[in-house]
The first five atom37 places (N, CA, C, CB, O) and aatype in JSON, in Angstrom:
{
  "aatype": [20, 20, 20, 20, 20, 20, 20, 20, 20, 20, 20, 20, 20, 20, 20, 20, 20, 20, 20, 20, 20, 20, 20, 20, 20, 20, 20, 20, 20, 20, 20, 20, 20, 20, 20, 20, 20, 20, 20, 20, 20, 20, 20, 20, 20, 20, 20, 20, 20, 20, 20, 20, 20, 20, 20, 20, 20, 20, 20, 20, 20, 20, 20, 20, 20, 20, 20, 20, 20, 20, 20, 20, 20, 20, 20, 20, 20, 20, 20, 20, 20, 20, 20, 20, 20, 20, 20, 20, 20, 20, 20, 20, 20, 20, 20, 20, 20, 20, 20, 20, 20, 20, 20, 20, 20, 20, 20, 20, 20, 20, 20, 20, 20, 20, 20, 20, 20],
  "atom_mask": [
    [1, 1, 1, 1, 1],
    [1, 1, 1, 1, 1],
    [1, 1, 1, 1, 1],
    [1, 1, 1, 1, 1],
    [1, 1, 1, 1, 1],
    [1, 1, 1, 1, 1],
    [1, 1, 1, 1, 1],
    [1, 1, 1, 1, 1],
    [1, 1, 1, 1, 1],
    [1, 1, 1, 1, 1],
    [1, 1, 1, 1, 1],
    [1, 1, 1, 1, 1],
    [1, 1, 1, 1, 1],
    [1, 1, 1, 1, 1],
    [1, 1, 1, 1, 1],
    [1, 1, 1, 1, 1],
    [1, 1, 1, 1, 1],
    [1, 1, 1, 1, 1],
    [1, 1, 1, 1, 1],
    [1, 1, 1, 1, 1],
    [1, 1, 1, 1, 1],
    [1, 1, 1, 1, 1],
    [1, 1, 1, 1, 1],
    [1, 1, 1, 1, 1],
    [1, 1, 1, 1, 1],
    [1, 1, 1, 1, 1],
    [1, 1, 1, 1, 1],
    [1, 1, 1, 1, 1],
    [1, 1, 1, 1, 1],
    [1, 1, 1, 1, 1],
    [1, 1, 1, 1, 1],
    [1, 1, 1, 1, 1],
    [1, 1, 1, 1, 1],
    [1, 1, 1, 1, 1],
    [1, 1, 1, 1, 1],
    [1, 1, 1, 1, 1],
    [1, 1, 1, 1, 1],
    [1, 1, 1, 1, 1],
    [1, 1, 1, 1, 1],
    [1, 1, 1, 1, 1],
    [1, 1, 1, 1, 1],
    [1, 1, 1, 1, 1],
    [1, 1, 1, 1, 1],
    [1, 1, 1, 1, 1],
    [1, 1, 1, 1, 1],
    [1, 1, 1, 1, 1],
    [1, 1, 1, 1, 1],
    [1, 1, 1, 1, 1],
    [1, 1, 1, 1, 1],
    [1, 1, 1, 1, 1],
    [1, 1, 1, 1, 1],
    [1, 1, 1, 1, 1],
    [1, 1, 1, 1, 1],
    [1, 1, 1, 1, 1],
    [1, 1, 1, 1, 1],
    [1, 1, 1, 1, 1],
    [1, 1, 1, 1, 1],
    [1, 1, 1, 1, 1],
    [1, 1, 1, 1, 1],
    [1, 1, 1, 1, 1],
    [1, 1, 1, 1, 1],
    [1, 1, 1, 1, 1],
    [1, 1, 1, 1, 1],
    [1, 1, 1, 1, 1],
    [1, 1, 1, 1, 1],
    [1, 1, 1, 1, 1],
    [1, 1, 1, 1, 1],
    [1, 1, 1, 1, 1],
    [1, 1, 1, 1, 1],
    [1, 1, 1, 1, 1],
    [1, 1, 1, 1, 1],
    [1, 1, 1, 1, 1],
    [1, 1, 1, 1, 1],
    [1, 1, 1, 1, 1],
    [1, 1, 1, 1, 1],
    [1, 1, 1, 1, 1],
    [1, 1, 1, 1, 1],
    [1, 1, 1, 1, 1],
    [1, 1, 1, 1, 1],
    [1, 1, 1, 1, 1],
    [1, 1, 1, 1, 1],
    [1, 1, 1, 1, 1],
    [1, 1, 1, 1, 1],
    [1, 1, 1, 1, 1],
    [1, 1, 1, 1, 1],
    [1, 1, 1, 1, 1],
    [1, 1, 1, 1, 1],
    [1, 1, 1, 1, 1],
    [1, 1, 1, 1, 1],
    [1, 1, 1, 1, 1],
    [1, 1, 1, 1, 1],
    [1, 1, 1, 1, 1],
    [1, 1, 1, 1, 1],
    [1, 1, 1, 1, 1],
    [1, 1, 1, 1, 1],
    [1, 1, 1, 1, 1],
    [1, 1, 1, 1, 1],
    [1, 1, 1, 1, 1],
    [1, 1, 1, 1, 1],
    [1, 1, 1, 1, 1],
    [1, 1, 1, 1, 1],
    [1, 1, 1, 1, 1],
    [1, 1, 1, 1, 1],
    [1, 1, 1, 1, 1],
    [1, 1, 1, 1, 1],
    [1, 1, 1, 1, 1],
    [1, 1, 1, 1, 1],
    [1, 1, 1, 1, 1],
    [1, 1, 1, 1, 1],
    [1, 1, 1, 1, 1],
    [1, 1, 1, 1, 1],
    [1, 1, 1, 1, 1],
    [1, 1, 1, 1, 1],
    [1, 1, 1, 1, 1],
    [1, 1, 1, 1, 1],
    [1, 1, 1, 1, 1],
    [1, 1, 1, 1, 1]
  ],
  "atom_positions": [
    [[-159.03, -124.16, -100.75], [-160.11, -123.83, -99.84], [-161.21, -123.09, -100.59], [-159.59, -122.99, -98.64], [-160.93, -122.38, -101.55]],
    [[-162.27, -123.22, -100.23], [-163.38, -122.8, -100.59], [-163.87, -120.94, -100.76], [-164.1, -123.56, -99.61], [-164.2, -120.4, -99.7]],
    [[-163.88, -120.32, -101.66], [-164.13, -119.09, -101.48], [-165.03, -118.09, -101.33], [-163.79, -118.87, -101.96], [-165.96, -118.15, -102.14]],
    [[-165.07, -117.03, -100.44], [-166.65, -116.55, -100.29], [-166.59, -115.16, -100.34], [-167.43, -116.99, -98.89], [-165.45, -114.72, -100.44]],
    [[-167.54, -114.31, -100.31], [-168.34, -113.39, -100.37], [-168.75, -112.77, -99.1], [-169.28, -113.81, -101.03], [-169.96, -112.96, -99.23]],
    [[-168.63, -112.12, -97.89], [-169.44, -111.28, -97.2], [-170.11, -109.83, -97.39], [-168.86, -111.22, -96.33], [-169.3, -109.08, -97.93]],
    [[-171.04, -109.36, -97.19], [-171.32, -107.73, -96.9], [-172.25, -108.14, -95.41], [-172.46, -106.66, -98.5], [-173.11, -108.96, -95.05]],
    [[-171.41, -106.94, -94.83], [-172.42, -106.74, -93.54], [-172.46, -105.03, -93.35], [-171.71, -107.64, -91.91], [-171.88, -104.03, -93.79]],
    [[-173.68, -105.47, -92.28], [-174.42, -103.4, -91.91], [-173.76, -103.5, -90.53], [-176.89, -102.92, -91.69], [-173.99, -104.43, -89.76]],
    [[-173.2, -102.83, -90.36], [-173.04, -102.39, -88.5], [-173.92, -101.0, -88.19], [-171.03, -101.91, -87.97], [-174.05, -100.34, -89.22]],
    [[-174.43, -100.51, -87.27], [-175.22, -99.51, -86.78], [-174.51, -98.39, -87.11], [-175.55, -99.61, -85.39], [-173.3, -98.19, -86.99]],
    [[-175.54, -97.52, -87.63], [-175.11, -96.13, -88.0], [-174.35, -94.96, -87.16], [-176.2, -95.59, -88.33], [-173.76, -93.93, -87.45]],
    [[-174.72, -95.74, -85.87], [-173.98, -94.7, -84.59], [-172.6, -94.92, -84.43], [-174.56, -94.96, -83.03], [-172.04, -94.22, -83.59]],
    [[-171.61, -96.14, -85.37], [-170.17, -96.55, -84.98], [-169.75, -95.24, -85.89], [-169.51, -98.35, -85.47], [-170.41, -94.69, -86.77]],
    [[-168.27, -94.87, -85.34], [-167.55, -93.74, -86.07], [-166.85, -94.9, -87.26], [-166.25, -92.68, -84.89], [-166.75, -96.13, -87.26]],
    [[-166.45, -93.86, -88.21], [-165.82, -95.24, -89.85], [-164.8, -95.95, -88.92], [-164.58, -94.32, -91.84], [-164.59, -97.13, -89.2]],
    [[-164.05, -95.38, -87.74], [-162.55, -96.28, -87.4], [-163.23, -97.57, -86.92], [-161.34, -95.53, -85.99], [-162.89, -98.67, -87.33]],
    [[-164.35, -97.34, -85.92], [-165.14, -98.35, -85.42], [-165.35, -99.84, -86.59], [-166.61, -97.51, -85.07], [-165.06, -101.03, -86.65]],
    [[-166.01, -98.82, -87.35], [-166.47, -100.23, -88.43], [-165.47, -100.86, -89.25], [-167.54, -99.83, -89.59], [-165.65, -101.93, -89.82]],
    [[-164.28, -100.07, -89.29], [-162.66, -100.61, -90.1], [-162.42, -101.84, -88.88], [-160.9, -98.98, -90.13], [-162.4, -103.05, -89.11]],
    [[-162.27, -101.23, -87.63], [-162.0, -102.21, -87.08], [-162.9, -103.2, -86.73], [-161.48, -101.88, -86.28], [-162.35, -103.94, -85.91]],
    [[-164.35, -103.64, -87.04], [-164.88, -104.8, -86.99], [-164.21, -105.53, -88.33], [-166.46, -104.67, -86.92], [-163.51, -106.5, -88.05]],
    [[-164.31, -105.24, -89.54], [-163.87, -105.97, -90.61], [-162.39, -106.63, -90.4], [-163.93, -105.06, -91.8], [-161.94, -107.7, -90.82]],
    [[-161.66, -105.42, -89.45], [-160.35, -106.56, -88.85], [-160.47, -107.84, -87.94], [-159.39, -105.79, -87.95], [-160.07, -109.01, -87.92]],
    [[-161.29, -106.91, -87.13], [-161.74, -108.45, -85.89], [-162.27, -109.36, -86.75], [-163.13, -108.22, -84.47], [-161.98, -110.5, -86.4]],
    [[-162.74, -109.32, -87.43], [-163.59, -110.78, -88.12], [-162.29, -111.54, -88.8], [-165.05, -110.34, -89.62], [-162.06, -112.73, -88.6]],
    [[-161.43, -110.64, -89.69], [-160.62, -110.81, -90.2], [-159.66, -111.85, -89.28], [-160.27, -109.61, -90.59], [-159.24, -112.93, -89.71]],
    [[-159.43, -111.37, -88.08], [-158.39, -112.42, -87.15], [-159.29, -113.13, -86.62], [-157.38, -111.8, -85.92], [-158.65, -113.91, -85.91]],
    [[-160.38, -113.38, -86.49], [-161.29, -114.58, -86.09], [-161.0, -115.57, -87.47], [-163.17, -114.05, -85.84], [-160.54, -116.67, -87.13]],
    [[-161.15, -115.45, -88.67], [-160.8, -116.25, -89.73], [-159.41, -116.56, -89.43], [-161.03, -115.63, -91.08], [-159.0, -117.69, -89.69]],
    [[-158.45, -115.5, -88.8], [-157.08, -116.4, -89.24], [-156.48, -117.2, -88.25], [-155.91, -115.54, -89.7], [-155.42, -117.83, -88.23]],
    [[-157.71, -116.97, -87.1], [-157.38, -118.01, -86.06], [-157.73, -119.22, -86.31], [-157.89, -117.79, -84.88], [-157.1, -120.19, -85.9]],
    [[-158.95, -119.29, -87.14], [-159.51, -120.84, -87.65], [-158.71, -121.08, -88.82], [-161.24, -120.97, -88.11], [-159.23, -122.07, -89.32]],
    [[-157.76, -120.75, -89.51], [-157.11, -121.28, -90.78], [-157.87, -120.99, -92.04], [-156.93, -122.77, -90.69], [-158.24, -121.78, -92.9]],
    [[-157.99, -119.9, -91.98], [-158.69, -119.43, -93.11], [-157.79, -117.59, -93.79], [-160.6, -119.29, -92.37], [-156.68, -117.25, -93.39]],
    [[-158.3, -117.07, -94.41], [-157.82, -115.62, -94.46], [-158.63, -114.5, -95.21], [-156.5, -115.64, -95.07], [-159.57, -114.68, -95.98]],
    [[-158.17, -113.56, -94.9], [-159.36, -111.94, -95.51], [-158.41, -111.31, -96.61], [-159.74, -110.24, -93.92], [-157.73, -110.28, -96.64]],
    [[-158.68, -112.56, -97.68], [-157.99, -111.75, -99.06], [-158.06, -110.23, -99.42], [-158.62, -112.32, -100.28], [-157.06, -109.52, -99.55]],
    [[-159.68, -109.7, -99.63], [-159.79, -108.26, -99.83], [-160.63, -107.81, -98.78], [-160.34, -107.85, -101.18], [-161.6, -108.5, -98.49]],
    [[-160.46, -107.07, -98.34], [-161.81, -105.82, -97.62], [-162.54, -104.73, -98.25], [-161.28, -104.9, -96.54], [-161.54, -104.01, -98.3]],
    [[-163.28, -104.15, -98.67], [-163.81, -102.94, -98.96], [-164.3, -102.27, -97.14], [-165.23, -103.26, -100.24], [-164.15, -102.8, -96.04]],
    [[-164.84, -101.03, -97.52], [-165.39, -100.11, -96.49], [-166.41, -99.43, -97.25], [-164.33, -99.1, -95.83], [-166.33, -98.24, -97.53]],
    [[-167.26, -100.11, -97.54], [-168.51, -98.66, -98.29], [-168.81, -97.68, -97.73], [-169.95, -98.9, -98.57], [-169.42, -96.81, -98.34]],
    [[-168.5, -97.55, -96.49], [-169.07, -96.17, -95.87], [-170.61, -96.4, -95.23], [-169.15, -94.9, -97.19], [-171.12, -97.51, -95.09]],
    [[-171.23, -95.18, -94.89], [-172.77, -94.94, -94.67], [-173.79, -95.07, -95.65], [-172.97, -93.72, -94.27], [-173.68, -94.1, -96.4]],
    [[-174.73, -95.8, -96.0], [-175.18, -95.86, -96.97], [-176.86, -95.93, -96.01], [-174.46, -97.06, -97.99], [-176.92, -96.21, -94.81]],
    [[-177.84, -95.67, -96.74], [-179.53, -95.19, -96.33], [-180.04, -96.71, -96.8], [-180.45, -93.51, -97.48], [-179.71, -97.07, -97.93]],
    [[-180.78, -97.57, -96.02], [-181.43, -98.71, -96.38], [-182.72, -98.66, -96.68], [-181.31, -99.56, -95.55], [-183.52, -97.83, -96.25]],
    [[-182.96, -99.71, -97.57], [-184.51, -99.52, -97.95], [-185.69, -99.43, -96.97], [-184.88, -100.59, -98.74], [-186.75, -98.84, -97.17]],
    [[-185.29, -100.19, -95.77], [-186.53, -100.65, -95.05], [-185.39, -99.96, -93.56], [-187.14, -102.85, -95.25], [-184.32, -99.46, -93.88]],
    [[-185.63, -100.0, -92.64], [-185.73, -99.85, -91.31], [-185.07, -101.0, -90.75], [-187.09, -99.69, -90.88], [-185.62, -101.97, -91.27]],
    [[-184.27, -101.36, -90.02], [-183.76, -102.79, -89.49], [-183.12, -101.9, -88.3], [-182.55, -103.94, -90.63], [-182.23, -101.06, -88.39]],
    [[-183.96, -102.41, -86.94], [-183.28, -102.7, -85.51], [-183.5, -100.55, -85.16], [-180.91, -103.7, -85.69], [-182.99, -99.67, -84.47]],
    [[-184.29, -100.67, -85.92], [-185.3, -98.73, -85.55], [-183.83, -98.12, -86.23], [-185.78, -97.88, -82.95], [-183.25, -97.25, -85.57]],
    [[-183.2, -98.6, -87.61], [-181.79, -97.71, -87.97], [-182.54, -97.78, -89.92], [-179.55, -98.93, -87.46], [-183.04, -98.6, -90.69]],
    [[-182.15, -96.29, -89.88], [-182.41, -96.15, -91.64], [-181.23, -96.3, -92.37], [-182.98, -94.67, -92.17], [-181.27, -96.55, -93.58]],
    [[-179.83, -96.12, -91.56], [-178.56, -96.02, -92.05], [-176.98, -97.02, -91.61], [-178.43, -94.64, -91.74], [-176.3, -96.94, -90.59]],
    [[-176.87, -97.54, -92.31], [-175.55, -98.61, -91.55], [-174.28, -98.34, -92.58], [-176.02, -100.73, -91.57], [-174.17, -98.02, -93.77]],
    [[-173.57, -98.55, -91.75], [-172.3, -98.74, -92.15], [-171.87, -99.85, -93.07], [-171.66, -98.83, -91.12], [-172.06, -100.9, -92.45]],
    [[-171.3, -100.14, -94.44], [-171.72, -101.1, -94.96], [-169.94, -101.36, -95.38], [-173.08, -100.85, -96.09], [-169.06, -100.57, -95.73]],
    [[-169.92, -103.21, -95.1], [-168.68, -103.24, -95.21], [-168.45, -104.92, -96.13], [-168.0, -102.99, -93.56], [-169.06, -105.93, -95.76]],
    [[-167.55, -104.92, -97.23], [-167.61, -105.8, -97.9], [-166.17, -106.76, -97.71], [-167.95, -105.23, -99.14], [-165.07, -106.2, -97.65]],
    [[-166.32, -108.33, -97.63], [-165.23, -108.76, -97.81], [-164.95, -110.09, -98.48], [-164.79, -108.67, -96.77], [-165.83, -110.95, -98.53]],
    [[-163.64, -110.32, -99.04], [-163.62, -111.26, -99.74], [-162.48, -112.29, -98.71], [-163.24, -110.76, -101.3], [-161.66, -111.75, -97.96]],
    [[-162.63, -114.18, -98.87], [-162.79, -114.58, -97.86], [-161.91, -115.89, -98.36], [-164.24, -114.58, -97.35], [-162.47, -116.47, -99.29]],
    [[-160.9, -116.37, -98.03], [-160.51, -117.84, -98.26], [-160.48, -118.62, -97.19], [-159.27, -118.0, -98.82], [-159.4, -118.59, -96.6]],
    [[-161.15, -119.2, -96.81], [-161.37, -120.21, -95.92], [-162.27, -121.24, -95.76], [-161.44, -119.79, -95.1], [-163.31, -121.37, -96.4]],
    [[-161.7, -122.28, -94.53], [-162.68, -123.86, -94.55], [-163.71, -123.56, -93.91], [-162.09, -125.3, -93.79], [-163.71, -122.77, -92.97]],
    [[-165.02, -124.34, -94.48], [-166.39, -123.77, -93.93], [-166.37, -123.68, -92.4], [-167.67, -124.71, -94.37], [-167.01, -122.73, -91.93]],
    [[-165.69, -124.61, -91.41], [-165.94, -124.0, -90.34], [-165.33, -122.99, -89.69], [-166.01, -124.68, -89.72], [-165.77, -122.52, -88.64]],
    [[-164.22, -122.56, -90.31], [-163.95, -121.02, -90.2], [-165.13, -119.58, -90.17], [-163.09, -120.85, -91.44], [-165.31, -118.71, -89.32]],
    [[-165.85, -119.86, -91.65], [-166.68, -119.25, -91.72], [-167.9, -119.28, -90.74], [-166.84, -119.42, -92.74], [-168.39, -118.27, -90.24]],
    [[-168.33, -120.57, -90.51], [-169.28, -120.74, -89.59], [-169.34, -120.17, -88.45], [-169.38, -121.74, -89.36], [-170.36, -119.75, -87.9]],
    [[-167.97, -120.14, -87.96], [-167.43, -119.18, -86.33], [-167.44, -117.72, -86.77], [-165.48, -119.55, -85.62], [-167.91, -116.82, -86.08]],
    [[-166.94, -117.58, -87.83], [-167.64, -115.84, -88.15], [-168.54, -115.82, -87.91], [-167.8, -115.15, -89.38], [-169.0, -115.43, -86.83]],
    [[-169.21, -116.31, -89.02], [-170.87, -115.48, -88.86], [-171.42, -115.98, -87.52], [-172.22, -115.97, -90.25], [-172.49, -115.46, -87.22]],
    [[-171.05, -116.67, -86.86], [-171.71, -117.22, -85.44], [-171.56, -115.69, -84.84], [-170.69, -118.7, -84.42], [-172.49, -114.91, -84.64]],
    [[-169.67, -115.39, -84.52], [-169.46, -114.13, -83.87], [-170.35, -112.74, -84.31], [-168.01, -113.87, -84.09], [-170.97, -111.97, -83.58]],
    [[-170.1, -112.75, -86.19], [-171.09, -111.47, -86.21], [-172.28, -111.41, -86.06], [-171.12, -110.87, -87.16], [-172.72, -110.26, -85.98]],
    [[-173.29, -112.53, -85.95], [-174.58, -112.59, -85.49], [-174.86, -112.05, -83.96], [-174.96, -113.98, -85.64], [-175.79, -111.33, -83.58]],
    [[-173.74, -112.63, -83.19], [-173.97, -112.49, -81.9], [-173.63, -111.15, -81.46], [-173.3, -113.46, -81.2], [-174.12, -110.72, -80.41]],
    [[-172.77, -110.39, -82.21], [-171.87, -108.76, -81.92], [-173.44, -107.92, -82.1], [-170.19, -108.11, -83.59], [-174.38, -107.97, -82.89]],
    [[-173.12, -107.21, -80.99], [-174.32, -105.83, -80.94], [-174.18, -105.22, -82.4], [-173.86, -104.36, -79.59], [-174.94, -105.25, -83.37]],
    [[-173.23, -104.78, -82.23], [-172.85, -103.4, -83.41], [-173.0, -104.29, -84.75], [-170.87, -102.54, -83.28], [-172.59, -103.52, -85.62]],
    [[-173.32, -105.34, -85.28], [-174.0, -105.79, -86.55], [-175.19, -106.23, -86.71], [-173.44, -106.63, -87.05], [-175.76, -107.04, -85.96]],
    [[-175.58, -105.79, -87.56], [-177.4, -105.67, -87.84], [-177.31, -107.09, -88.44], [-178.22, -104.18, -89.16], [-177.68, -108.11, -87.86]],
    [[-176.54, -106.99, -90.25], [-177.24, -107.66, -91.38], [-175.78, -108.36, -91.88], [-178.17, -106.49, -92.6], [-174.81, -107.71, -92.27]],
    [[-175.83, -109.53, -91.81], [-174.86, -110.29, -92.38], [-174.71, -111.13, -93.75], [-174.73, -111.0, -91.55], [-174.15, -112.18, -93.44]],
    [[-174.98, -111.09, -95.13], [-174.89, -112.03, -96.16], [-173.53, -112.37, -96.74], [-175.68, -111.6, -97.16], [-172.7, -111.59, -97.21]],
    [[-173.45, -114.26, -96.57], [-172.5, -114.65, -96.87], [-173.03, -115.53, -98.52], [-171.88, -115.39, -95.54], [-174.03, -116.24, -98.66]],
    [[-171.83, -115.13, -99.77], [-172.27, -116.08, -100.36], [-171.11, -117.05, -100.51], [-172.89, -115.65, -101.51], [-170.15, -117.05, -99.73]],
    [[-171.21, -117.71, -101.34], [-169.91, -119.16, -101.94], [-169.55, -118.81, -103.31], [-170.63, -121.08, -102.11], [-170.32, -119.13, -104.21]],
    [[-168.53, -118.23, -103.54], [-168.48, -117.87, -104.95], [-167.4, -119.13, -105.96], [-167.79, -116.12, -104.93], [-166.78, -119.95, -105.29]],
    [[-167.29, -119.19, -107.23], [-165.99, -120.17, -107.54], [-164.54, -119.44, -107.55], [-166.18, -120.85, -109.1], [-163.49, -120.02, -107.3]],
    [[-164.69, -118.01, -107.88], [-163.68, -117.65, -107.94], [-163.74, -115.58, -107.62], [-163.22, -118.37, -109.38], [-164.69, -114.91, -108.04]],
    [[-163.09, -115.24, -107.18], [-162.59, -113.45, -107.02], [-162.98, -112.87, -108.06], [-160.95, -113.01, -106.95], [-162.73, -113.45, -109.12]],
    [[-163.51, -111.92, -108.1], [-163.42, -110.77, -109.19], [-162.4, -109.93, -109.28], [-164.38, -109.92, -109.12], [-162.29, -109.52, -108.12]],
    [[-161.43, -109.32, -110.05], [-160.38, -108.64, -109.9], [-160.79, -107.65, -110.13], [-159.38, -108.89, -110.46], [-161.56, -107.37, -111.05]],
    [[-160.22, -106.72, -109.08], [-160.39, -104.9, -108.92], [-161.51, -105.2, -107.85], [-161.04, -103.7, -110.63], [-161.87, -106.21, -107.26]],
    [[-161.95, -103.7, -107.84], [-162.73, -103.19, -106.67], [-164.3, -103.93, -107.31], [-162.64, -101.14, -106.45], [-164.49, -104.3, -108.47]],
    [[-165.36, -104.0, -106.1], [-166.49, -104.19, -106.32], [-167.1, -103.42, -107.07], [-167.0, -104.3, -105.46], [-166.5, -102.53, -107.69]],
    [[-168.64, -103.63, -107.19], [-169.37, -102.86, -108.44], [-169.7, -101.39, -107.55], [-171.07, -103.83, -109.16], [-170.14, -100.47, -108.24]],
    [[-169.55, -101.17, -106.3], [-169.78, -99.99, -105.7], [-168.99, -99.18, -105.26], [-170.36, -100.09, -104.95], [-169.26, -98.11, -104.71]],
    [[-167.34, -99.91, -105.6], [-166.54, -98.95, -105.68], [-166.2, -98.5, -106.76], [-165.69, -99.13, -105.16], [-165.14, -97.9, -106.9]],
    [[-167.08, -98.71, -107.76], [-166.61, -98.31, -109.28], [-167.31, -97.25, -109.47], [-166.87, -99.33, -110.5], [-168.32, -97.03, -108.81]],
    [[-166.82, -96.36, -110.48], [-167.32, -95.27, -110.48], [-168.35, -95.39, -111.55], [-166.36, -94.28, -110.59], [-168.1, -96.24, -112.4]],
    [[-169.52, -94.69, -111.68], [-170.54, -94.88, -112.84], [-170.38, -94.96, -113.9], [-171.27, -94.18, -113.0], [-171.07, -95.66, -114.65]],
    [[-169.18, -94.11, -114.31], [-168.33, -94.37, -116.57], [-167.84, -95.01, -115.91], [-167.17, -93.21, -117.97], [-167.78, -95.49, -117.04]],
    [[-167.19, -95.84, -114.91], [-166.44, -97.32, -115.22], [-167.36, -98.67, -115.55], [-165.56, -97.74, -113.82], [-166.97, -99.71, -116.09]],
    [[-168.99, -98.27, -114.98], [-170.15, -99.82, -115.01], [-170.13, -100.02, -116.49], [-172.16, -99.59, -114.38], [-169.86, -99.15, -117.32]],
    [[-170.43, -101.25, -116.7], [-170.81, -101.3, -117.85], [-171.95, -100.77, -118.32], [-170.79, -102.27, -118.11], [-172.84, -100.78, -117.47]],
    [[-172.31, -100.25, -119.51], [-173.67, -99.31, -119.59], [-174.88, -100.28, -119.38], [-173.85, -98.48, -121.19], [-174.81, -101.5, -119.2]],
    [[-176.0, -99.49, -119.43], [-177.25, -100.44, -119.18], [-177.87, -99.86, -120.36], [-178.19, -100.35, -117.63], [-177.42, -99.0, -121.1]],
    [[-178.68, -100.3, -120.4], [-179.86, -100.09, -121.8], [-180.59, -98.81, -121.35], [-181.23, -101.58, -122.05], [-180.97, -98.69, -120.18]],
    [[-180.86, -97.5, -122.64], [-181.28, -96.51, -122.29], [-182.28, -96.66, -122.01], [-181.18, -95.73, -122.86], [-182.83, -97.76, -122.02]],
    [[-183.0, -95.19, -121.56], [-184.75, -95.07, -120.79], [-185.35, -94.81, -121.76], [-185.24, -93.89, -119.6], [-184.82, -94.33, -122.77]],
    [[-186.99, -95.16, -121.59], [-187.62, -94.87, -122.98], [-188.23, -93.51, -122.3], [-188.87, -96.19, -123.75], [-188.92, -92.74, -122.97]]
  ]
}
């Protein structure tokens, strides 16, 4: 099956249990269509660049995804339509990254970047 990529914002007003449990509900919406929620992250509260839906701050939640596209399609149908989610990006990746994402890594774990002049 095909593998993917989500991050979504839910509104800054959900408490963290709130937003754990949307990443589950989505999670059993995939495993009702034959699909499954290999990894989850929880980033927490994080400050957005721009303003979306009069909110400076969302809850930001990452997940990794094995399932047939119309699995996915009934997700993002559901999280489009759910109040409590702002911002949904799905990508198509070929394969998992192993370990945590680049934002659960700690700064001496990134790989370095090129110094400042």
């Amino acid at each position: 099956m095909p593998l993917y990529e989500h991050v979504m914002i839910a509104r800054q007003d959900l408490s963290n249990t709130q937003a754990e449990g949307l990443i589950e509900h989505f999670g059993t919406v995939l495993a009702d269509n034959g699909g499954q929620l290999v990894d989850n992250e929880y980033w927490g509260v994080k400050t957005m660049a721009y303003k979306i839906n009069k909110n400076r701050k969302g809850h930001y939640a990452y997940m990794r995804t094995d399932a047939p596209a119309p699995a996915i399609q009934e997700m993002e149908r559901l999280m489009r339509l759910h109040d409590d989610v702002m911002r949904v990006l799905t990508i198509k990746v070929d394969e998992h990254a192993e370990g945590p994402s680049i934002q659960m890594q700690k700064r001496d774990e990134r790989d370095s970047r090129r110094e400042r002049r």
